[in-house]
Structure formats: structure tokens, C-alpha cells
Kinemage of the C-alpha trace (Angstrom):
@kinemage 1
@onewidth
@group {chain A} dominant
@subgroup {mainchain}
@vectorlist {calphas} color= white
{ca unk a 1} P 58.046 153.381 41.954
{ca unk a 2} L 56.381 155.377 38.770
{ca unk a 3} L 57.843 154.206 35.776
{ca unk a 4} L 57.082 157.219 33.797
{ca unk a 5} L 55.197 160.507 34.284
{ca unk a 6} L 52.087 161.888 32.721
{ca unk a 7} L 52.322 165.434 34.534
{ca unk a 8} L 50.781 168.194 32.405
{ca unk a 9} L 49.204 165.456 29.944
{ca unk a 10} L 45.384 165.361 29.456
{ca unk a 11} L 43.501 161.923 28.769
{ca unk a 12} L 40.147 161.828 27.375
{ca unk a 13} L 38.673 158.424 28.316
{ca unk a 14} L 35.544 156.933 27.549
{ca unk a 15} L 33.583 153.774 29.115
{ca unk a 16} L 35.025 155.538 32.077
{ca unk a 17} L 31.933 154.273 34.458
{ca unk a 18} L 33.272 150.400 35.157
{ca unk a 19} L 35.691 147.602 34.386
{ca unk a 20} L 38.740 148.489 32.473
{ca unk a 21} L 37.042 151.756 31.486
{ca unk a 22} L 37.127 153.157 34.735
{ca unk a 23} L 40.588 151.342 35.516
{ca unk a 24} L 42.244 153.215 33.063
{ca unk a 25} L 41.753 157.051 33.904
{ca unk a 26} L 43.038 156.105 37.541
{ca unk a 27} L 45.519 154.489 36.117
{ca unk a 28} L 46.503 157.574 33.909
{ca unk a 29} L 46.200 160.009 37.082
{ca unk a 30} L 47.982 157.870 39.264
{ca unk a 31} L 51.261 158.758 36.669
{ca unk a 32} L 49.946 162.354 36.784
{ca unk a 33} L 47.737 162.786 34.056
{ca unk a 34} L 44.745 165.031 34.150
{ca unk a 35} L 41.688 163.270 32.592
{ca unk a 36} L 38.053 164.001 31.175
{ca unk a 37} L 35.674 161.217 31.235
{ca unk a 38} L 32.818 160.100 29.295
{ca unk a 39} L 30.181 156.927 29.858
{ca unk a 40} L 26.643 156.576 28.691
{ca unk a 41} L 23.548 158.325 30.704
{ca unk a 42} L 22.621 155.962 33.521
{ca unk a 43} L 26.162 154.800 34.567
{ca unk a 44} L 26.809 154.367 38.061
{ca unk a 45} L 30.280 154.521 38.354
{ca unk a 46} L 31.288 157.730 36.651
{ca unk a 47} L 31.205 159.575 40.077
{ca unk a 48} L 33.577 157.124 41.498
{ca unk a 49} L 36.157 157.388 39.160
{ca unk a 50} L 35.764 161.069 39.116
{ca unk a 51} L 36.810 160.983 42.460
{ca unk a 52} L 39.269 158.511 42.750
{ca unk a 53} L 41.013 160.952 40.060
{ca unk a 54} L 40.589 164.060 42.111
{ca unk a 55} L 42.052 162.626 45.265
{ca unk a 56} L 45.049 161.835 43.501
{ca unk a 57} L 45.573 165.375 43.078
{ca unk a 58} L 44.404 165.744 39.205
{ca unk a 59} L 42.124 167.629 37.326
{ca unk a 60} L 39.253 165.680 36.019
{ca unk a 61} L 35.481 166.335 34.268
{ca unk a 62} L 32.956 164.056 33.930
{ca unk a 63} L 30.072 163.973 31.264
{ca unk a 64} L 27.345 161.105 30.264
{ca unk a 65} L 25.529 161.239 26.797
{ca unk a 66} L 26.018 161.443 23.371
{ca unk a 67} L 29.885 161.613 22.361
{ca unk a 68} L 29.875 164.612 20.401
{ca unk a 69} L 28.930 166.782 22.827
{ca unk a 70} L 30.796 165.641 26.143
{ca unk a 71} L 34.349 165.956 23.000
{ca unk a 72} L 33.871 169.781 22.771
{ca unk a 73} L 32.880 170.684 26.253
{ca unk a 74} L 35.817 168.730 27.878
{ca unk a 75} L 38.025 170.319 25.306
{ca unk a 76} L 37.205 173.786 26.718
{ca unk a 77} L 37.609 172.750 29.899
{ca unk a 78} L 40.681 170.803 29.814
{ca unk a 79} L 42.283 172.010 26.671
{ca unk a 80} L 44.432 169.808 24.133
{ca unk a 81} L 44.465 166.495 24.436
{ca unk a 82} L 47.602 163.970 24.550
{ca unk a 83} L 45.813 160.419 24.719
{ca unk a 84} L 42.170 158.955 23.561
{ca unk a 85} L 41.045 155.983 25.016
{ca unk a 86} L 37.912 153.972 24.071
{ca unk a 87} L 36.943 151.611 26.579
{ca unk a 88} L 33.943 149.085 25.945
């Protein structure tokens, strides 16, 4: 039973590769939330979670690197955001 919705909410999430970091944007699309994920270059997991996201039926975009630019690009893409989450 969902305990509350999400629908039409964006996440951005970062750490989003592993661990609690990648726990928490499937988390946040599992109650309907749309998410855009960040993790440092080299992380192996990104693509996962990026796809456990998608098959739940919710828009997500991935990016690795330096956080300023992965803030601005999934801002164009996904528009306003309703929740920030930094994950270690």
C-alpha cells in the first residue's frame, strides 16, 4: 500500500551510484516521483538505478562529474525541482 504519492514531483539525487544513494531515487519513483541523478565519474551503479527508475514507469537522467554542471543540465531536462538529496 503507498502511503503517499510523489506523482508530478521531481527529485534530484546525488551519490545515486550505490548504498543508500542509489536506494533512495527508487525509493522516490516507486511513490511516483520522477528523478535526475548524479554520482562521481567511474561509478558503476548509476546505470542500474537509472533503470530500476525507468521500469517503474518514471522519468529519470543520469549524469557523472562535477556537480555544477550535471545541476543545470538536469534542470533543463526535468524542470523545477521539489526535493534535493545528498547521499554520501
Amino acid at each position: 500500500m503507498r502511503m503517499f504519492s510523489l506523482k508530478d514531483q521531481i527529485a534530484f539525487v546525488t551519490g545515486a551510484g550505490s548504498g543508500i544513494g542509489q536506494g533512495i531515487p527508487i525509493g522516490l519513483a516507486e511513490a511516483g516521483a520522477d528523478v535526475a541523478l548524479f554520482d562521481l565519474p567511474g561509478s558503476r551503479g548509476l546505470e542500474d538505478t537509472t533503470r530500476a527508475i525507468a521500469e517503474k514507469g518514471c522519468r529519470t537522467v543520469h549524469s557523472a562529474g562535477c556537480i555544477d554542471a550535471p545541476t543545470s543540465s538536469a534542470a533543463s531536462v526535468c524542470g523545477r525541482w521539489h526535493a534535493l538529496c545528498e547521499a554520501p
